[in-house]
C-alpha positions as CSV (number, residue, x, y, z in Angstrom):
1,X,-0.3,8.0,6.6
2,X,0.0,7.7,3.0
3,X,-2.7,5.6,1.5
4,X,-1.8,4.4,-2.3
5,X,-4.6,3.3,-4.4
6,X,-3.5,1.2,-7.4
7,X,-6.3,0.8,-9.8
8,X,-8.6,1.8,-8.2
9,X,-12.4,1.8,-9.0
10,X,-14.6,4.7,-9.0
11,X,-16.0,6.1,-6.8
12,X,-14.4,4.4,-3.8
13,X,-15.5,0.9,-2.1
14,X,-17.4,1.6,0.7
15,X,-14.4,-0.5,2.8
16,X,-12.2,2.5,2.0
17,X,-14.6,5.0,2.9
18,X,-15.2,3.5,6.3
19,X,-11.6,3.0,6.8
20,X,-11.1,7.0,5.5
21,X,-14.2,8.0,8.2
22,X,-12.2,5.9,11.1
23,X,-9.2,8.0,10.8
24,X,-11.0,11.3,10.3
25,X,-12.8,10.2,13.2
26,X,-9.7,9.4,15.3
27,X,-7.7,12.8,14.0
28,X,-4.9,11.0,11.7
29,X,-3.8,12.5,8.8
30,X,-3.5,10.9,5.4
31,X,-2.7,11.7,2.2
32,X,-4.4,9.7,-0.9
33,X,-3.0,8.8,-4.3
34,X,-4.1,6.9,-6.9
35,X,-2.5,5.4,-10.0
36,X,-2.6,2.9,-12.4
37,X,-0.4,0.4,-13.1
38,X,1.0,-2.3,-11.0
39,X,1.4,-2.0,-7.5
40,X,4.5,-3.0,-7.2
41,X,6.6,-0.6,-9.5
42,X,3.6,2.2,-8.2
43,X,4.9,1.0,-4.4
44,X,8.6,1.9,-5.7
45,X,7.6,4.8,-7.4
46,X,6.0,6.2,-4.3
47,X,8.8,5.0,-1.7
48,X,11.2,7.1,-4.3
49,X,9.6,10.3,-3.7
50,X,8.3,9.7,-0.2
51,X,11.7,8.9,2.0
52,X,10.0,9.1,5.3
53,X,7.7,6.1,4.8
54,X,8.8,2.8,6.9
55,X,5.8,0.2,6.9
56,X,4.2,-1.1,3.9
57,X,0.6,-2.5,4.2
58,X,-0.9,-4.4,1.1
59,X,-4.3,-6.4,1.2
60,X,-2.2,-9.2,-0.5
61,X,1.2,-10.1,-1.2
62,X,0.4,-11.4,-4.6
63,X,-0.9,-8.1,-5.8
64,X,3.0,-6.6,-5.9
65,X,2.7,-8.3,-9.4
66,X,4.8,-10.7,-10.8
67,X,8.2,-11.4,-8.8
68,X,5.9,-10.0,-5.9
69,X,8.6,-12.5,-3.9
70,X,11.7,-10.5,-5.1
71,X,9.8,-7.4,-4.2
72,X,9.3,-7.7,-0.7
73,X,12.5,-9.1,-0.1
74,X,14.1,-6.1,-1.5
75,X,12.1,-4.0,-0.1
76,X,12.7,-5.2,3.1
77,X,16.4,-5.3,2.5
78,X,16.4,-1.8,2.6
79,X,14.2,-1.7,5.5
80,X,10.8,-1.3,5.0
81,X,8.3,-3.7,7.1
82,X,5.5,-5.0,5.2
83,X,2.3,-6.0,6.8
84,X,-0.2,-8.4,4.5
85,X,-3.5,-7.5,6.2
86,X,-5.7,-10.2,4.0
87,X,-3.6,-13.5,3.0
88,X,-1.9,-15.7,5.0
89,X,0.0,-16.6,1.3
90,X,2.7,-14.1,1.8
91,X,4.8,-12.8,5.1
């Protein structure tokens, strides 16, 4: 599981740690990154030089940035499956 951080604040917020413990605890592998910019060119960026990723999850759909419509319909176009695990404003 790649986990991609955009922006994020340091050190990390304890959500992430507990979610980081959870898979340690269950024996899944991840890999974290963190950039800055905005998530949705950071998304592209990543996807670009990790081909094997399939599922996207995002807290929100509106934080892909501007377009963030365009985005995900692209994306999905070319087969990726987003899940928006805290809105219900985007699909």
């Amino acid at each position: 599981m790649d986990i991609l951080l955009a922006n994020a604040p340091r050190p990390p917020e304890a959500l992430l740690h507990m979610l980081l413990i959870g898979l340690e605890g269950r024996g899944v592998d991840y890999r974290l990154f963190s950039a800055t910019g905005e998530l949705g060119g950071l998304i592209a960026q990543h996807l670009r030089r990790h081909r094997s990723i399939s599922q996207i999850m995002v807290a929100s759909m509106p934080s892909l940035g501007d377009g963030w419509q365009v985005k995900v319909a692209n994306l999905r176009y070319q087969g990726y499956r987003f899940c928006n695990l805290l809105d219900s404003g985007g699909h």
